[in-house]
C-alpha positions as CSV (number, residue, x, y, z in Angstrom):
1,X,-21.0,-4.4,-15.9
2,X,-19.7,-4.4,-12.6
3,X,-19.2,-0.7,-12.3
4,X,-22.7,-0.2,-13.5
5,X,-23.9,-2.7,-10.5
6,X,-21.8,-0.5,-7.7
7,X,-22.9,2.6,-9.0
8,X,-26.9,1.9,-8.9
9,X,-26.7,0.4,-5.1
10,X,-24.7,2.8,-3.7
11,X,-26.4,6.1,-6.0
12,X,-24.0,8.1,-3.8
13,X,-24.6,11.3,-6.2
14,X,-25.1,13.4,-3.2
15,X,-23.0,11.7,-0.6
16,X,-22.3,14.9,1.1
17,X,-25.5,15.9,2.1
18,X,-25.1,15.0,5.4
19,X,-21.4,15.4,7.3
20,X,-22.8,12.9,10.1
21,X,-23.9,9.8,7.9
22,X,-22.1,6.6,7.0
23,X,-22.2,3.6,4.5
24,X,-24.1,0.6,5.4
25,X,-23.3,-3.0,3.5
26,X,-25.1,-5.8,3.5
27,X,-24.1,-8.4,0.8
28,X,-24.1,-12.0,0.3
29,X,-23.0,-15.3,-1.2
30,X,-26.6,-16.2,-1.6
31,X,-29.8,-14.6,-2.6
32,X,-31.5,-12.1,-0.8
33,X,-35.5,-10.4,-0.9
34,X,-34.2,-7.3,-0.5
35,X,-35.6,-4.2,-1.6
36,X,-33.7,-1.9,-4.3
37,X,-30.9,-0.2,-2.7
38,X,-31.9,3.8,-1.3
39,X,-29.8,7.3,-0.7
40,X,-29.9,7.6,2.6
41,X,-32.4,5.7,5.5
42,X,-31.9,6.1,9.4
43,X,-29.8,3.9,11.4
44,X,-33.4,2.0,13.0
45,X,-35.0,1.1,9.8
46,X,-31.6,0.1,8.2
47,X,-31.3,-2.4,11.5
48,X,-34.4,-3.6,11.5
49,X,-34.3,-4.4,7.9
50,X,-30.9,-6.0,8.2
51,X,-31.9,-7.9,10.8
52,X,-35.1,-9.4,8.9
53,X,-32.6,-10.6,6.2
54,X,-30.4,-12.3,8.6
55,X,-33.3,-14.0,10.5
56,X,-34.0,-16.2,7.3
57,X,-30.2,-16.9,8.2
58,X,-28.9,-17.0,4.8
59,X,-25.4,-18.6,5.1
60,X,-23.9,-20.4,7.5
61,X,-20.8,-18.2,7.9
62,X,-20.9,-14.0,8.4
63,X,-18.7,-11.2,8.9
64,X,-19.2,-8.4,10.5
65,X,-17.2,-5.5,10.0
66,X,-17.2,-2.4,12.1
67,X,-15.5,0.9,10.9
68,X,-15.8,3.6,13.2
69,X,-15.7,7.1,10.9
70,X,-16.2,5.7,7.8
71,X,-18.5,7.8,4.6
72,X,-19.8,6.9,1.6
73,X,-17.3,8.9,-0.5
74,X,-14.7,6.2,0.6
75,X,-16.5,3.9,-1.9
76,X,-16.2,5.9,-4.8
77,X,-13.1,8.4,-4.6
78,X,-10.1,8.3,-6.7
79,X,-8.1,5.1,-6.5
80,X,-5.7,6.6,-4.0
81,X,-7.8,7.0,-1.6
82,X,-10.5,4.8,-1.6
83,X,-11.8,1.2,0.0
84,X,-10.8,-0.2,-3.8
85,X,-10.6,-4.0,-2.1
86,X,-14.3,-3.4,-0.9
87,X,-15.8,-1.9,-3.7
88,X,-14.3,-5.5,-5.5
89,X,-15.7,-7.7,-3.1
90,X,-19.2,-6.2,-3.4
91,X,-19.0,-6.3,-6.9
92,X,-17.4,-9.7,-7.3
93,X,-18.9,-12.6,-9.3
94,X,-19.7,-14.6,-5.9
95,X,-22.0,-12.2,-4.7
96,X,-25.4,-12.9,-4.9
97,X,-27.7,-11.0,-2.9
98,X,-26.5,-7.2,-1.7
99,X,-28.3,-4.7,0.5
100,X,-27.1,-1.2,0.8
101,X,-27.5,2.0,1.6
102,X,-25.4,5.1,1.1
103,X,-26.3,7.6,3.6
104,X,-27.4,5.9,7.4
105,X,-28.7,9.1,9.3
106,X,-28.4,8.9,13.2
107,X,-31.2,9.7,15.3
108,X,-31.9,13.6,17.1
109,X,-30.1,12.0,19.9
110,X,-26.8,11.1,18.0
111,X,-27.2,8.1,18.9
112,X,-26.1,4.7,16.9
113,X,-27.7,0.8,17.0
114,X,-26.0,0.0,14.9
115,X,-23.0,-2.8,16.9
116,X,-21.6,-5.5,16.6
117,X,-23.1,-7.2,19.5
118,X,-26.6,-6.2,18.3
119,X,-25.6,-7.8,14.7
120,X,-24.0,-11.1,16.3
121,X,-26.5,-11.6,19.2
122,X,-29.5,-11.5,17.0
123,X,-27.6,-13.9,14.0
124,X,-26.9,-16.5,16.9
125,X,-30.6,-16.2,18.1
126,X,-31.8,-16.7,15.0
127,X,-29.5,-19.6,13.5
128,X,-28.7,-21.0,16.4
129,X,-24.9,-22.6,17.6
130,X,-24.0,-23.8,13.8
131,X,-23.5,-20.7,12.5
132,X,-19.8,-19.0,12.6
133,X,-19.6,-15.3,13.1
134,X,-16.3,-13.6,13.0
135,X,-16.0,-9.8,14.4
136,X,-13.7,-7.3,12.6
137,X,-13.1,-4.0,14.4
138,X,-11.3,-1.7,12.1
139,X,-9.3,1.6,13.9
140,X,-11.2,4.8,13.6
141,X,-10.8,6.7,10.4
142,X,-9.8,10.2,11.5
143,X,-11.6,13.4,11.3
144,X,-10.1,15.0,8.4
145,X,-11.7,17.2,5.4
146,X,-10.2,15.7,2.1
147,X,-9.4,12.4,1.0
148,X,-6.2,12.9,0.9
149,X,-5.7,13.0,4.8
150,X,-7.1,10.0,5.4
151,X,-5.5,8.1,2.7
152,X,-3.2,6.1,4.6
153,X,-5.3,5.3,7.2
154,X,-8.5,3.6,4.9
155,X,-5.6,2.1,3.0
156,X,-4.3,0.7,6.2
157,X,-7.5,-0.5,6.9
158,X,-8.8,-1.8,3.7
159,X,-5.8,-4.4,2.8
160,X,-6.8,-5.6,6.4
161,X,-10.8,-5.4,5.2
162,X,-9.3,-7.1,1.7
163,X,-7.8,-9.8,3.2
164,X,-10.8,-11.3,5.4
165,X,-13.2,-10.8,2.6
166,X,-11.0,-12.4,0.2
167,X,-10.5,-15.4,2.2
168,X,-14.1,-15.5,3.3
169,X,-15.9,-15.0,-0.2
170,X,-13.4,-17.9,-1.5
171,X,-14.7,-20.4,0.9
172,X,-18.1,-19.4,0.0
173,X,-21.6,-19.6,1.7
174,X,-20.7,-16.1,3.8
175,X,-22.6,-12.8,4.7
176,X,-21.1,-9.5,5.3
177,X,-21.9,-6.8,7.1
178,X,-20.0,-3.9,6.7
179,X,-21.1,-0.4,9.0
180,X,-19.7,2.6,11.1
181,X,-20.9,2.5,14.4
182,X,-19.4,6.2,14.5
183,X,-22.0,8.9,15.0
184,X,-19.4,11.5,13.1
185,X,-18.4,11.4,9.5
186,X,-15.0,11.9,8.1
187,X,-15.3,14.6,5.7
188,X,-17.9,17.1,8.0
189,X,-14.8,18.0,10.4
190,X,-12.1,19.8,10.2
191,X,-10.3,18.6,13.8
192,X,-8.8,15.3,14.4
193,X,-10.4,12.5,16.5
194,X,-9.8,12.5,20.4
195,X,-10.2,9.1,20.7
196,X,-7.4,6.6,22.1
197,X,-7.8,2.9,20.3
198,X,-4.8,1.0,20.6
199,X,-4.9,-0.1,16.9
200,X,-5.0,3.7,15.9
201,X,-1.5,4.2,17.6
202,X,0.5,3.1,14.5
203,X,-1.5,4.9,12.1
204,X,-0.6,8.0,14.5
205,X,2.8,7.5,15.1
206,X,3.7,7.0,11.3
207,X,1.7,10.6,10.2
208,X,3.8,12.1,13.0
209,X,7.1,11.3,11.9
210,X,6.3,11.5,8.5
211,X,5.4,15.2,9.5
212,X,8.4,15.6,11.4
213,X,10.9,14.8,8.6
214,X,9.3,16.9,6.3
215,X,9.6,19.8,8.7
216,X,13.3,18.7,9.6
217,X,14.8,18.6,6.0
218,X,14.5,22.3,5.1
219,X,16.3,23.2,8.3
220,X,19.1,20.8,8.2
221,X,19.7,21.9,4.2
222,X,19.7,25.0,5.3
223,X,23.0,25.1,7.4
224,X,24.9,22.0,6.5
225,X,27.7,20.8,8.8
226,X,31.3,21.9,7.9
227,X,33.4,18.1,7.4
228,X,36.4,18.7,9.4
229,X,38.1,15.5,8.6
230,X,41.6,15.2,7.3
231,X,42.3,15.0,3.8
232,X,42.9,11.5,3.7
233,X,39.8,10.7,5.7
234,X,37.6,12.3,3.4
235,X,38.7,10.6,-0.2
236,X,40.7,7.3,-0.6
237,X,43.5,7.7,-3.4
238,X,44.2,4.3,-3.9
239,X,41.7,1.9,-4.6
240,X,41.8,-1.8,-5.5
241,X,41.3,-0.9,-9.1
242,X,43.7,1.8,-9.3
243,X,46.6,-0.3,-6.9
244,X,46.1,-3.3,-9.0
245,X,46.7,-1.2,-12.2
246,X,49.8,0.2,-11.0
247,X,51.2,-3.1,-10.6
248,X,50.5,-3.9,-13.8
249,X,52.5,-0.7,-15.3
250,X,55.7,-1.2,-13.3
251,X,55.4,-5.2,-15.1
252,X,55.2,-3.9,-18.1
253,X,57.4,-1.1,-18.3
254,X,59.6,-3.8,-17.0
255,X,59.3,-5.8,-19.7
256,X,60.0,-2.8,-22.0
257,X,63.0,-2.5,-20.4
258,X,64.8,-5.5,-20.5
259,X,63.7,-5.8,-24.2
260,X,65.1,-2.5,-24.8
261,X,68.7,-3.8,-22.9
262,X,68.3,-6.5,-25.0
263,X,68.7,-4.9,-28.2
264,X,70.9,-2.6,-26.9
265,X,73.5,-5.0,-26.3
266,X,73.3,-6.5,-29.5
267,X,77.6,-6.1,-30.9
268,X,78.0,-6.5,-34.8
269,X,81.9,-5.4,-35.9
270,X,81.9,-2.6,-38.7
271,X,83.7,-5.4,-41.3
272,X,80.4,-7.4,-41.4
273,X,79.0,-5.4,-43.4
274,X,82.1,-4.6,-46.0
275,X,82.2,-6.6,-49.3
276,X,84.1,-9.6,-49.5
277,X,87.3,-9.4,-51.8
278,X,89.0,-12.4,-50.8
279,X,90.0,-15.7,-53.0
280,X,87.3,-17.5,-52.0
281,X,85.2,-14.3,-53.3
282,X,87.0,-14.4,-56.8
283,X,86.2,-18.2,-57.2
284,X,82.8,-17.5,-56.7
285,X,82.6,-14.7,-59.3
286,X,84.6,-16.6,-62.2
C-alpha cells in the first residue's frame, strides 16, 4: 500500500527529462486541500501553491529542509543509493496530507525562489509567533552522472534528514518541506561542484583518501620491502605454550627415571627361587 502511495505522488516515470530539475516535498501530519500530485511544475507556481497551503497554517511545528543538488531519481533508485529514510517518512502512517511534485523547472533566467527564508518568513507572517520553525541545510550533493558517485554523500545526508524527521513526525502536529534550492541537477553533469560549504569538507576529504588508497595499494604490492631483521627478530621459537610444555617433559621423563632406578635396584639372590629340600620341607610333604 505504501509503495503504491509513493509511486502515484511522485509518477517520476520520466525523471530524466530535464538535467536541471529537482524534487519538491510538501507533506504533513494533518490534512491538506491539495491538488493530485503532477510531473513536473515550475519553481513560481510550486511556491505559490506551497505557500497557499501553509497560509491556512496547518500545524503548529514545520521543517524545512533545503538540499542543494538534489533530483527526483534519489527517491526511487536502488536501496544503495537512495534517500530510503525519506521515502519512509513520506509514506509513513502519520502523514496525512502530502503535496509533491517530481520535476520543479527553474525559470529562463536560472533562477530559484525557492529558500528557506522565503518559506519561514511567509509561515511566521502567516501563523504568527506560536509557531516553531526549524531550518535544515543539508551539504550540496555533487555533480556526478550515476548514482553510484553520489552514494555516500545522500547517504550522509539522509541519516541526518532521517533523524529530524523521525523525531519530528513522532511528536506529531509537524509540516515538512523538503526542496533543492540548487538551480543544477545531479545526474545532468558530468564535472564536480565548485562550490566551498564547510559541511561538504568531510564528504570531500573521505572520497579523496578513499581514492588515494585505492591508487596506493597496487604500487606498494607491487615492490614489497625486503625484511632485513635478524632471524630471531622475525619469528619467536619459544612461546608460552611451547616453554611451559617443555617443563612438563623434563618432569616427566624424570619421573620415568627414577621409576626405572627403582626397579633396577631391586636384588633377589638366585636361591630364592630353588626348591626347598630341607626337613622342614619333608614334614610338610609326609
Amino acid at each position: 500500500m505504501r509503495a503504491s502511495i509513493l509511486a502515484g505522488l511522485l509518477a517520476v516515470g520520466t525523471a530524466h527529462a530535464f538535467s536541471d530539475s529537482s524534487p519538491f516535498l510538501l507533506f504533513s501530519t494533518a490534512d491538506l486541500p491539495v491538488e493530485p500530485s503532477s510531473q513536473f511544475q515550475t519553481s513560481a507556481r510550486v511556491l505559490a501553491s506551497a505557500k497557499a497551503l501553509l497560509a491556512d497554517c496547518p500545524t503548529t511545528k514545520y521543517l524545512l529542509v533545503s538540499q542543494p543538488n538534489a533530483h527526483a531519481s534519489d527517491l526511487y533508485s536502488p536501496p544503495s543509493c537512495e534517500a530510503h529514510r525519506l521515502r519512509r517518512a513520506l509514506s509513513s502512517n502519520e502523514v496525512k496530507g502530502r503535496f509533491t511534485v517530481s520535476e520543479v523547472v527553474a525559470p529562463a533566467d536560472k533562477s530559484n525562489n525557492l529558500t528557506l527564508d522565503a518559506f519561514s518568513s511567509h509561515i511566521k507572517a502567516s501563523c504568527g509567533a506560536d509557531v516553531t520553525v526549524n531550518e535544515l541545510s543539508l551539504p550540496a550533493l555533487p555533480l556526478a552522472p550515476t548514482c553510484q558517485e553520489r552514494a555516500e554523500a545522500l547517504g550522509d545526508n539522509d541519516y541526518v534528514l532521517g533523524n529530524a524527521l523521525d523525531g519530528a513526525l513522532a511528536l506529531g502536529d509537524v509540516t515538512v518541506v523538503y526542496f533543492s534550492n540548487g538551480n543544477a541537477a545531479a545526474h545532468g553533469s558530468g564535472y564536480e561542484a565548485t562550490f566551498e560549504d564547510p559541511a561538504q569538507v568531510p564528504i570531500k576529504k573521505r572520497l579523496a583518501e578513499h581514492h588515494n588508497v585505492r591508487q596506493a595499494a597496487p604500487a606498494a604490492s607491487d615492490k614489497p620491502k625486503r625484511d632485513t631483521r635478524g632471524l630471531f627478530e622475525k619469528y619467536q621459537f619459544f612461546t608460552p605454550g611451547i616453554f611451559m610444555s617443555l617443563i612438563v617433559f623434563f618432569i616427566l621423563l624424570t619421573i620415568l627415571y627414577v621409576g626405572l632406578s627403582a626397579v633396577a635396584s631391586l636384588k633377589v639372590p638366585y636361591g630364592a627361587f630353588d626348591k626347598d629340600m630341607g626337613p622342614s620341607a619333608q614334614k610338610k610333604q609326609q
